[in-house]
PDBQT receptor file of N, H, CA, C and O in Angstrom, charges set to zero:
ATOM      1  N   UNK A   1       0.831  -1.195   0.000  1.00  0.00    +0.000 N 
ATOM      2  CA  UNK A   1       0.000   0.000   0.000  1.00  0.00    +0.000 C 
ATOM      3  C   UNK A   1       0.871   1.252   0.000  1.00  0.00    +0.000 C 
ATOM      4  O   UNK A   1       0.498   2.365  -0.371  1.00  0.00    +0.000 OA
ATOM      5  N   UNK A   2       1.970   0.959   0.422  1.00  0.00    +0.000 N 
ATOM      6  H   UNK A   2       2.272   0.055   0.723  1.00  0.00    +0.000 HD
ATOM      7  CA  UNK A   2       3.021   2.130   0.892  1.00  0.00    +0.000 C 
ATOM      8  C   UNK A   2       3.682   2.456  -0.923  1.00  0.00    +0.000 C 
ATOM      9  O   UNK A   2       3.722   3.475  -1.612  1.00  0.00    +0.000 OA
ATOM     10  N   UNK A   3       3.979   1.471  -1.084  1.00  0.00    +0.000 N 
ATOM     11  H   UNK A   3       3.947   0.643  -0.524  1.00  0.00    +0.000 HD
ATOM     12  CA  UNK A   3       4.354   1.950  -2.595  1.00  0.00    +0.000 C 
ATOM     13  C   UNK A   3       3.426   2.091  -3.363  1.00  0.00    +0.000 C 
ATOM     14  O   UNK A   3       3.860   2.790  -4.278  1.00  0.00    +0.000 OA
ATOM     15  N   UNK A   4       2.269   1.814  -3.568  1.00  0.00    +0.000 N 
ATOM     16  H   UNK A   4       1.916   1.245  -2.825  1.00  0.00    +0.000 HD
ATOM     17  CA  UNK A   4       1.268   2.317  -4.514  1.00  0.00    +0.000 C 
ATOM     18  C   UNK A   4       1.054   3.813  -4.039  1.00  0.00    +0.000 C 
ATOM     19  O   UNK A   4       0.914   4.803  -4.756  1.00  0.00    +0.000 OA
ATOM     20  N   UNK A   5       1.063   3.732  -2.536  1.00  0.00    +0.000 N 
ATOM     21  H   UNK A   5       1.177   2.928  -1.953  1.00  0.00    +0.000 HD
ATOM     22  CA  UNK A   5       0.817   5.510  -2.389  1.00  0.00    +0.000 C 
ATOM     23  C   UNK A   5       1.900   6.120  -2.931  1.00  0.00    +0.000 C 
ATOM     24  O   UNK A   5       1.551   7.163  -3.484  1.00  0.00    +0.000 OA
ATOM     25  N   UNK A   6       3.370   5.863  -3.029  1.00  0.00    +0.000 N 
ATOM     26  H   UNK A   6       3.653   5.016  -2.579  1.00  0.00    +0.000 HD
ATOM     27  CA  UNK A   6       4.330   6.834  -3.558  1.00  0.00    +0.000 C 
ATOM     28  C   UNK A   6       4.201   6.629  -5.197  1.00  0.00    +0.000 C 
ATOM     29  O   UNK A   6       4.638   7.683  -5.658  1.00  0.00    +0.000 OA
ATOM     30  N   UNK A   7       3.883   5.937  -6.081  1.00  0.00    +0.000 N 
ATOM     31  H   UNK A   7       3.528   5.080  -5.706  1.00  0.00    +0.000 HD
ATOM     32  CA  UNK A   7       3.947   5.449  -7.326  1.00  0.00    +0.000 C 
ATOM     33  C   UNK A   7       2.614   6.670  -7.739  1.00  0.00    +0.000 C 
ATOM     34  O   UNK A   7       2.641   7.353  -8.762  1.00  0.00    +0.000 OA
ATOM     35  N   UNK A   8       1.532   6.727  -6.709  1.00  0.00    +0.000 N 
ATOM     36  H   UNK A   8       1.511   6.172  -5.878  1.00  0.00    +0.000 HD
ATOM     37  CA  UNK A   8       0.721   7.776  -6.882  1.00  0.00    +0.000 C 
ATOM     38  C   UNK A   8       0.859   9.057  -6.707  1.00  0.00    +0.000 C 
ATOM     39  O   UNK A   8       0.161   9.866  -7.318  1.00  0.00    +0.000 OA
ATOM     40  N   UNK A   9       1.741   9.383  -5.886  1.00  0.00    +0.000 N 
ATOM     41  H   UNK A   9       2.308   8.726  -5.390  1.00  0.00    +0.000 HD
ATOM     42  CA  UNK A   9       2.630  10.564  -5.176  1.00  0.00    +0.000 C 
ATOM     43  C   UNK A   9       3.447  11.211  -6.564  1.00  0.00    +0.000 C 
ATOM     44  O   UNK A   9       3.438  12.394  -6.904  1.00  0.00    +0.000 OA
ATOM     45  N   UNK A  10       4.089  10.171  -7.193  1.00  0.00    +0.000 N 
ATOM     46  H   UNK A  10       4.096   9.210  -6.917  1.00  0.00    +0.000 HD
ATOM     47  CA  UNK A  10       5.157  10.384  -8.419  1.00  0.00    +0.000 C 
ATOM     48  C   UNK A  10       4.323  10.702  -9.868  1.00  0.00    +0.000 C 
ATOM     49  O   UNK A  10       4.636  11.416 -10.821  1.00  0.00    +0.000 OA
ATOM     50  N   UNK A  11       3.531  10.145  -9.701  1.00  0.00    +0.000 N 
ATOM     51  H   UNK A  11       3.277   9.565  -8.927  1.00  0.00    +0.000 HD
ATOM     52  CA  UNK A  11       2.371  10.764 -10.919  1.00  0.00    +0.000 C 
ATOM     53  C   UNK A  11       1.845  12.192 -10.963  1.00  0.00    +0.000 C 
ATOM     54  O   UNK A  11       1.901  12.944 -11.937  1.00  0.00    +0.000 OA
ATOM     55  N   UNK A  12       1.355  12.441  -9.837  1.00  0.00    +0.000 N 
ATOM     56  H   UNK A  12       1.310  11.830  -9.046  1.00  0.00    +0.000 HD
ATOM     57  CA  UNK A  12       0.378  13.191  -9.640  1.00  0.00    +0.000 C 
ATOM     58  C   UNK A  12       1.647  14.689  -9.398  1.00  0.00    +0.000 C 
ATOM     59  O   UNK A  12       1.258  15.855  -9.463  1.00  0.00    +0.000 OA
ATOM     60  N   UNK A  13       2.749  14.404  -9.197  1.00  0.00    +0.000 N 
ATOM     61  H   UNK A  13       3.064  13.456  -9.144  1.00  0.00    +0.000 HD
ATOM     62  CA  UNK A  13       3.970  15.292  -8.998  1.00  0.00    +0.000 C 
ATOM     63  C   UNK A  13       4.474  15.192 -10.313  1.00  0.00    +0.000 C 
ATOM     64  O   UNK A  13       5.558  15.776 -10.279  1.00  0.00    +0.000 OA
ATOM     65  N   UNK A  14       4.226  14.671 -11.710  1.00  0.00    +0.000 N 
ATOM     66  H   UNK A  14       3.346  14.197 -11.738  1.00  0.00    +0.000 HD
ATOM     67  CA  UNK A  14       4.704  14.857 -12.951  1.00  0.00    +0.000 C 
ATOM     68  C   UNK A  14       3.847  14.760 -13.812  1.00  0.00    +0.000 C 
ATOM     69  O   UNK A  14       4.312  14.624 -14.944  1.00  0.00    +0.000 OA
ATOM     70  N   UNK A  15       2.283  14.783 -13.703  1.00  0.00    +0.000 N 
ATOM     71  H   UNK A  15       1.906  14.894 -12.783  1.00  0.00    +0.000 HD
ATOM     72  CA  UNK A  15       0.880  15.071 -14.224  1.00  0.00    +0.000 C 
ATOM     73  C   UNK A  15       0.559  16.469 -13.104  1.00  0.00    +0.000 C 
ATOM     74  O   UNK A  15       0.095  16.233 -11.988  1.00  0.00    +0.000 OA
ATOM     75  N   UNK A  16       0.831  17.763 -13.501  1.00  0.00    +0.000 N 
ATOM     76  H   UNK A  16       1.208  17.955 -14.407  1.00  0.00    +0.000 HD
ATOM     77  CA  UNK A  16      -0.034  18.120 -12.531  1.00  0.00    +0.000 C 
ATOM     78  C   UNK A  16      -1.689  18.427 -13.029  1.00  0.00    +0.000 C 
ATOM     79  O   UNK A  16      -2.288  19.258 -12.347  1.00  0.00    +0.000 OA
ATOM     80  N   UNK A  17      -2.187  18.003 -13.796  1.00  0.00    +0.000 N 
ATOM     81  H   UNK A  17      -1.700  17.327 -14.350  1.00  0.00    +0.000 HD
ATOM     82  CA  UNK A  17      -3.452  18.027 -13.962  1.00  0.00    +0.000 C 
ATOM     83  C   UNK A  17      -4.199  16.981 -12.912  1.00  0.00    +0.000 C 
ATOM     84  O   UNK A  17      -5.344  16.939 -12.461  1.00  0.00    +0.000 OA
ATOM     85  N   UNK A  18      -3.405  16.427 -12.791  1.00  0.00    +0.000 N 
ATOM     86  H   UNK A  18      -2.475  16.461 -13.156  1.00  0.00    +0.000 HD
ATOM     87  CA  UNK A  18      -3.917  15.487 -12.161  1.00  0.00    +0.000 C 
ATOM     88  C   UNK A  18      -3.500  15.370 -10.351  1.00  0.00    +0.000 C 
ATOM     89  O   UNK A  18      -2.901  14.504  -9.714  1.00  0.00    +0.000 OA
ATOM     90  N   UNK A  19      -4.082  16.560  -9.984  1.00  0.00    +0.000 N 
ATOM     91  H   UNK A  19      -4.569  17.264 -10.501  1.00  0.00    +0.000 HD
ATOM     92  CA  UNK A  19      -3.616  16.202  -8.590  1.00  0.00    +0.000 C 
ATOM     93  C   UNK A  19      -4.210  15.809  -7.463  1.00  0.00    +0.000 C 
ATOM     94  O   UNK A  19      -3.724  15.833  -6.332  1.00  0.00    +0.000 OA
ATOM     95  N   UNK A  20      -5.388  15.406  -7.827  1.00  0.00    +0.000 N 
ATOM     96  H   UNK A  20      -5.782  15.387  -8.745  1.00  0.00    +0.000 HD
ATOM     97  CA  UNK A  20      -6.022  14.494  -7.082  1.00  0.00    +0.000 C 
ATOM     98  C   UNK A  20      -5.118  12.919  -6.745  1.00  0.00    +0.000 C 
ATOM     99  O   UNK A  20      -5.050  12.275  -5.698  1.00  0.00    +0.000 OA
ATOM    100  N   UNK A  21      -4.580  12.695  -7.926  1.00  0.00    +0.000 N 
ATOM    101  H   UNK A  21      -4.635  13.219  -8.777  1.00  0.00    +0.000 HD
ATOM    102  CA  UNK A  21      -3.395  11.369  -7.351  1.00  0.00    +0.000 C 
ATOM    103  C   UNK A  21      -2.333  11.563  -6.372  1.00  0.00    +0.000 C 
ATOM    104  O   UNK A  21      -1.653  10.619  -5.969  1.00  0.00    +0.000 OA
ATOM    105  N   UNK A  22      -2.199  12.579  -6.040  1.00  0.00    +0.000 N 
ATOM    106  H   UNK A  22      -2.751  13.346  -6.367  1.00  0.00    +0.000 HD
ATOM    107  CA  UNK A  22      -1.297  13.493  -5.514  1.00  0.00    +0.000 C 
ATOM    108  C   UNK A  22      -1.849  13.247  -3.700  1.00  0.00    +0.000 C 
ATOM    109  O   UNK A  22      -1.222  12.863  -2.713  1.00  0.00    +0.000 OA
ATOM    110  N   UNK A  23      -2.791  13.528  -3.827  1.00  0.00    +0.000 N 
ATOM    111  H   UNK A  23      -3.300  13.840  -4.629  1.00  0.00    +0.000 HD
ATOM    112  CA  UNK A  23      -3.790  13.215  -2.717  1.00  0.00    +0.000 C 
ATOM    113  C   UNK A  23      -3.960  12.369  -1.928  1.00  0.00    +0.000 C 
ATOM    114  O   UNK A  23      -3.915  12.213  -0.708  1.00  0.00    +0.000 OA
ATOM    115  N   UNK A  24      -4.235  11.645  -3.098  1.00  0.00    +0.000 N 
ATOM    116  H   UNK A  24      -4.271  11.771  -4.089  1.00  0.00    +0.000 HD
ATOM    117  CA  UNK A  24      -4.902  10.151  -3.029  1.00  0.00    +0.000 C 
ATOM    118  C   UNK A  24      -3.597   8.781  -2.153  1.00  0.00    +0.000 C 
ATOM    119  O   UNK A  24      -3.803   7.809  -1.427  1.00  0.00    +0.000 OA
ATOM    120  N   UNK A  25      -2.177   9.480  -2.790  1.00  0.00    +0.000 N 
ATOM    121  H   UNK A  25      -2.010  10.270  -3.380  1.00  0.00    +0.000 HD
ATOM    122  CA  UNK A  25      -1.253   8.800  -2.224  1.00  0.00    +0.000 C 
ATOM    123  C   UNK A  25      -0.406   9.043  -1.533  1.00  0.00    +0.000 C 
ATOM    124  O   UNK A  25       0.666   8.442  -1.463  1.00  0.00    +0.000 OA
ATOM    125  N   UNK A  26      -0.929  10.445  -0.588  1.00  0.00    +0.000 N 
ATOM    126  H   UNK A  26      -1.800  10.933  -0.644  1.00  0.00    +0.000 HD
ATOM    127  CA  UNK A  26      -0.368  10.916   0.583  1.00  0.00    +0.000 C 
ATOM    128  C   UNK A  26      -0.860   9.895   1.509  1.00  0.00    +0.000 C 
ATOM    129  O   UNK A  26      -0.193   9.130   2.205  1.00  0.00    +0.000 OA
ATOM    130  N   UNK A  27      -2.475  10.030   1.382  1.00  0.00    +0.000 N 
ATOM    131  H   UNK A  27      -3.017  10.652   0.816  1.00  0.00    +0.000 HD
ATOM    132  CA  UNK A  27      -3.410   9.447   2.078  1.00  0.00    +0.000 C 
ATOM    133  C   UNK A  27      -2.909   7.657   2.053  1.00  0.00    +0.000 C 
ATOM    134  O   UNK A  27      -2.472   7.124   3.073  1.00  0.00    +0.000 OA
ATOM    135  N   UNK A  28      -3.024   7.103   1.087  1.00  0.00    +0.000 N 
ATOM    136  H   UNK A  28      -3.379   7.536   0.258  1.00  0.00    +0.000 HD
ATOM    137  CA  UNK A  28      -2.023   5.784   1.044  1.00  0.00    +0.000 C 
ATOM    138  C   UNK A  28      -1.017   5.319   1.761  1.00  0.00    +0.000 C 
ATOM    139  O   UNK A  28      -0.939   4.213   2.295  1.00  0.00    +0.000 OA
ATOM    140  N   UNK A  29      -0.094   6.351   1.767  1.00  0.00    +0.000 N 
ATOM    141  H   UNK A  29      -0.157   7.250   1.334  1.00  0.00    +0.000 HD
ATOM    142  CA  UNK A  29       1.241   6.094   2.522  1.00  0.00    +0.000 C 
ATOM    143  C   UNK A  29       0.813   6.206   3.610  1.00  0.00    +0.000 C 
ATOM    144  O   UNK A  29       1.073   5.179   4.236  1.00  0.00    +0.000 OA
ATOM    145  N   UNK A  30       0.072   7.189   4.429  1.00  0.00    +0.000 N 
ATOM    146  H   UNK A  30      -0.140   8.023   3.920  1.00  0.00    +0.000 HD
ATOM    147  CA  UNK A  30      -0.333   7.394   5.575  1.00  0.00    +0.000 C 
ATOM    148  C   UNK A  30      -1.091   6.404   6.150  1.00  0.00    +0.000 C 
ATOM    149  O   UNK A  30      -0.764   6.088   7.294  1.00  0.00    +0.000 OA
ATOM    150  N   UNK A  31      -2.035   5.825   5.641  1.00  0.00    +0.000 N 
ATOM    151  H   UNK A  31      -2.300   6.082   4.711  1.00  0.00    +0.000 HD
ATOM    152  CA  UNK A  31      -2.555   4.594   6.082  1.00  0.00    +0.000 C 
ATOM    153  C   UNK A  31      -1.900   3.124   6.293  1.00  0.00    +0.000 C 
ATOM    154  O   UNK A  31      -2.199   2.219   7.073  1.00  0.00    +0.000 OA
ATOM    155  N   UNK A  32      -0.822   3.242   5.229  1.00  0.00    +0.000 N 
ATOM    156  H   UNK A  32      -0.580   3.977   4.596  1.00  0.00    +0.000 HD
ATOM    157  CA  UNK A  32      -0.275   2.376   5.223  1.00  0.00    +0.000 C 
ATOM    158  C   UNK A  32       1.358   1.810   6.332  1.00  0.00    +0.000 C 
ATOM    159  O   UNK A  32       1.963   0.753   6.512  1.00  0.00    +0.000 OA
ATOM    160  N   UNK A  33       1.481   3.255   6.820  1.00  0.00    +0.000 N 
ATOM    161  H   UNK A  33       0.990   4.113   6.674  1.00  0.00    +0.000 HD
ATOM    162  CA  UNK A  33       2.267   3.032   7.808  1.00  0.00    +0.000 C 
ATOM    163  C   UNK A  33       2.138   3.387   9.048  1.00  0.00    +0.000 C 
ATOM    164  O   UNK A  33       3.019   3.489   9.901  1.00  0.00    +0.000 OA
ATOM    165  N   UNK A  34       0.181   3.713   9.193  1.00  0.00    +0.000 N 
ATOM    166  H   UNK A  34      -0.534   3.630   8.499  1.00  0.00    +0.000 HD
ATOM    167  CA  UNK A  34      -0.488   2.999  10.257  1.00  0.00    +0.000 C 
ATOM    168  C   UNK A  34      -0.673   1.714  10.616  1.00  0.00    +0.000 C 
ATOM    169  O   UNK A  34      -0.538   1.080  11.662  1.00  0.00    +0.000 OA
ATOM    170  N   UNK A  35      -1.137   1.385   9.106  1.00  0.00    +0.000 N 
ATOM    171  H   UNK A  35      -1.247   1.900   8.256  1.00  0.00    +0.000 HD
ATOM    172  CA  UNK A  35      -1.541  -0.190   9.414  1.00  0.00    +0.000 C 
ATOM    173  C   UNK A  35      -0.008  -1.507   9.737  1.00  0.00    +0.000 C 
ATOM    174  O   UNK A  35      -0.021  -2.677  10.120  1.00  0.00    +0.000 OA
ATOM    175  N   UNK A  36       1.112  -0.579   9.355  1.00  0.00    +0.000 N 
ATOM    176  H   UNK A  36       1.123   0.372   9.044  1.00  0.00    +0.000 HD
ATOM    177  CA  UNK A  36       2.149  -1.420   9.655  1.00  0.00    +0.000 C 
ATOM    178  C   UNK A  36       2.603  -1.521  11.178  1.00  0.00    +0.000 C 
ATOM    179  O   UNK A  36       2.920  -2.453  11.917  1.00  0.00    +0.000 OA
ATOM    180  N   UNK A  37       2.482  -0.037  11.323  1.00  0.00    +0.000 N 
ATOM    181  H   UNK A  37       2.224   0.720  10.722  1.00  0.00    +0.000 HD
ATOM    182  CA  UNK A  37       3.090   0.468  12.801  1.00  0.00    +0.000 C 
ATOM    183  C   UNK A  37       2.103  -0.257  14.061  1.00  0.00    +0.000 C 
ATOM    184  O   UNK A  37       2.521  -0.883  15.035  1.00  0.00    +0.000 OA
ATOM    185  N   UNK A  38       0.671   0.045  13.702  1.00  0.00    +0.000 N 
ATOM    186  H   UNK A  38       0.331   0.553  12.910  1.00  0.00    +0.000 HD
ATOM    187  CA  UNK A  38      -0.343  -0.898  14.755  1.00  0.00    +0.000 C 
ATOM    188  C   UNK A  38      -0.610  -2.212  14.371  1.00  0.00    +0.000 C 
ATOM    189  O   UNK A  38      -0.873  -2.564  13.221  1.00  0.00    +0.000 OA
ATOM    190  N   UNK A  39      -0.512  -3.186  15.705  1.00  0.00    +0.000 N 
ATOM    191  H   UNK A  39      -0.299  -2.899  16.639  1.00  0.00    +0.000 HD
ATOM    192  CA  UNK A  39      -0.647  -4.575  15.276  1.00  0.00    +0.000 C 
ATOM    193  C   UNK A  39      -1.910  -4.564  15.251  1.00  0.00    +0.000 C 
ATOM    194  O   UNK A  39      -2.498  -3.736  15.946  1.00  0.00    +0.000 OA
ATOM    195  N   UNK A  40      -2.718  -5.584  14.353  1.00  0.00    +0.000 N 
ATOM    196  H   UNK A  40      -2.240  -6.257  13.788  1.00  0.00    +0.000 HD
ATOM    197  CA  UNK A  40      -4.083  -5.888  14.096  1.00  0.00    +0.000 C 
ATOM    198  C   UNK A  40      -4.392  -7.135  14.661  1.00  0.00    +0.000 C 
ATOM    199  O   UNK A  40      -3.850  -8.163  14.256  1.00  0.00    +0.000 OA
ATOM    200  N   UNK A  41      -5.532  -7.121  15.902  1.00  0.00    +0.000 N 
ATOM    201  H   UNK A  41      -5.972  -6.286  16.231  1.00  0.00    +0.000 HD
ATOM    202  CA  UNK A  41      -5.648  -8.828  16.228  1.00  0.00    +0.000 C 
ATOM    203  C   UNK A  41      -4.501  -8.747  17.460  1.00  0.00    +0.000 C 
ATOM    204  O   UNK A  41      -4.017  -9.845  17.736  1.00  0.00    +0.000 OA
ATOM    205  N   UNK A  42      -4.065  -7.757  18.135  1.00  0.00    +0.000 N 
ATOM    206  H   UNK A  42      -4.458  -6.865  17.911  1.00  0.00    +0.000 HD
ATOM    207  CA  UNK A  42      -3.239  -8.099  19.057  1.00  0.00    +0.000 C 
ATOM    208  C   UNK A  42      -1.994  -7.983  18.708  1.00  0.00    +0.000 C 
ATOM    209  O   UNK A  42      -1.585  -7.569  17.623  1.00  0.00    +0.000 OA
ATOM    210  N   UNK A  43      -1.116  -8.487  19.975  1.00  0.00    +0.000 N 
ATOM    211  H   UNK A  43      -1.448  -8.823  20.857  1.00  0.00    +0.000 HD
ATOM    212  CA  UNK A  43       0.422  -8.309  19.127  1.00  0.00    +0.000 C 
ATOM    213  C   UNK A  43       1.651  -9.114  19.983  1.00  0.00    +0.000 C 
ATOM    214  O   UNK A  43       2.811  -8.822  20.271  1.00  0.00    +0.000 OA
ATOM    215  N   UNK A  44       0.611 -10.494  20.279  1.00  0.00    +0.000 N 
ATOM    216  H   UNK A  44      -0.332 -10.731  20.045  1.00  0.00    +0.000 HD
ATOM    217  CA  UNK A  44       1.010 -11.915  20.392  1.00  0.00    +0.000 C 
ATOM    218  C   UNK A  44       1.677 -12.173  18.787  1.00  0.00    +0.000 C 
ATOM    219  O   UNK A  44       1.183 -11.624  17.802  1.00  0.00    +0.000 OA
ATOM    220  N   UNK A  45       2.600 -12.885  18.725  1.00  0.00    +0.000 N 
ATOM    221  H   UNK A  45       3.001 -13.330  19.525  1.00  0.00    +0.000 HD
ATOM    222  CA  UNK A  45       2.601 -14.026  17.472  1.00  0.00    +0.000 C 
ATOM    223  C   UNK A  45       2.582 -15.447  17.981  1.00  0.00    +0.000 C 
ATOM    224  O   UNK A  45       3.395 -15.795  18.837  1.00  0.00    +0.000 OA
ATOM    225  N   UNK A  46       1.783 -16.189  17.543  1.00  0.00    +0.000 N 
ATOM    226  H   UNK A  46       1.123 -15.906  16.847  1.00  0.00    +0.000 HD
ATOM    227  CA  UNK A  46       1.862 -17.444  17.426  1.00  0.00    +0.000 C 
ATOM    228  C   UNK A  46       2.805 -18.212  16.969  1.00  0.00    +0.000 C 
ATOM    229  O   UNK A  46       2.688 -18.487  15.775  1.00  0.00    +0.000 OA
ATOM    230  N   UNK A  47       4.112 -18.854  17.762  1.00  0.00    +0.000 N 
ATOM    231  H   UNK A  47       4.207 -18.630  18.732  1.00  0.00    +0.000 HD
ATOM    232  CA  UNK A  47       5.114 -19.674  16.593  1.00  0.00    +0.000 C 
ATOM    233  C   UNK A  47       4.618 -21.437  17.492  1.00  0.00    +0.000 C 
ATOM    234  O   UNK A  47       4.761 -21.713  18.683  1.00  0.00    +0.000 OA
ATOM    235  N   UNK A  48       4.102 -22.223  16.496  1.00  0.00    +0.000 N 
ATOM    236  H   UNK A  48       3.986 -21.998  15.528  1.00  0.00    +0.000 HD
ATOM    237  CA  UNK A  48       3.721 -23.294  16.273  1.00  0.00    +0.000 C 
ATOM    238  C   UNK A  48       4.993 -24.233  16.039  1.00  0.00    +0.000 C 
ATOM    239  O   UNK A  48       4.840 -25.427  15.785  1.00  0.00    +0.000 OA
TER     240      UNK A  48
């Protein structure tokens, strides 16, 4: 998710018509190194 947000970041920074992609993959990256940084389900691991 982290690289689709910068791959969107890099578009939208060499389209500027288009800067809603620009946006779109701030928001990406940002989510995406929420969802890395907080464990989901706890933050046990199970080794079997």
């Amino acid at each position: 998710m982290i690289t689709l947000g910068v791959i969107l970041i890099i578009i939208g920074l060499l389209v500027k018509s288009l800067s809603i992609l620009w946006t779109i993959g701030i928001a990406l990256v940002v989510i995406g190194l929420i969802l890395n940084l907080v464990p989901i389900g706890g933050s046990r691991r199970r080794v079997w």
